[in-house]
C-alpha positions in Angstrom: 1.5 -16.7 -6.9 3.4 -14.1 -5.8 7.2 -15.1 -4.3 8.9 -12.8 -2.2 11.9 -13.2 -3.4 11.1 -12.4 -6.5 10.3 -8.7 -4.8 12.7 -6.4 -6.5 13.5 -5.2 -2.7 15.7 -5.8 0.5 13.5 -8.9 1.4 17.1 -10.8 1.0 18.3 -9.1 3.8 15.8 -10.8 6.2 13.7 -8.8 7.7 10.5 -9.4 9.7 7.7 -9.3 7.2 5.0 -10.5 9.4 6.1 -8.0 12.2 7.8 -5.2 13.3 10.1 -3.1 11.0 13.8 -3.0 12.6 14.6 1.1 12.6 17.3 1.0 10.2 14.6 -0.2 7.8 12.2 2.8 8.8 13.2 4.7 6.2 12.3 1.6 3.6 9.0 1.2 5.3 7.3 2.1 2.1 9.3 -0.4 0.1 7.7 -2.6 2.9 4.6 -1.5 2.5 4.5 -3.1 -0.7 5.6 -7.1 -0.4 3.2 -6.9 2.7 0.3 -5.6 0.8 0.9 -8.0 -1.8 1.0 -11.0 1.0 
């Protein structure tokens, strides 16, 4: 039940969830962290 866009994060900007983390998103990896806990 839960949508990730409806994650109040960069998931718009389309970035891997169910893989590696491009480097300019490194510094967002623990916004990451969250969506793919949640998944």
């Amino acid at each position: 039940p839960f949508r990730q866009g409806s994650i109040p994060l960069p998931v718009r900007m389309g970035y891997p969830v169910k893989g590696g983390v491009p480097p300019e998103k490194k510094g967002n990896l623990e916004l990451i962290k969250i969506p793919n806990f949640l998944h």
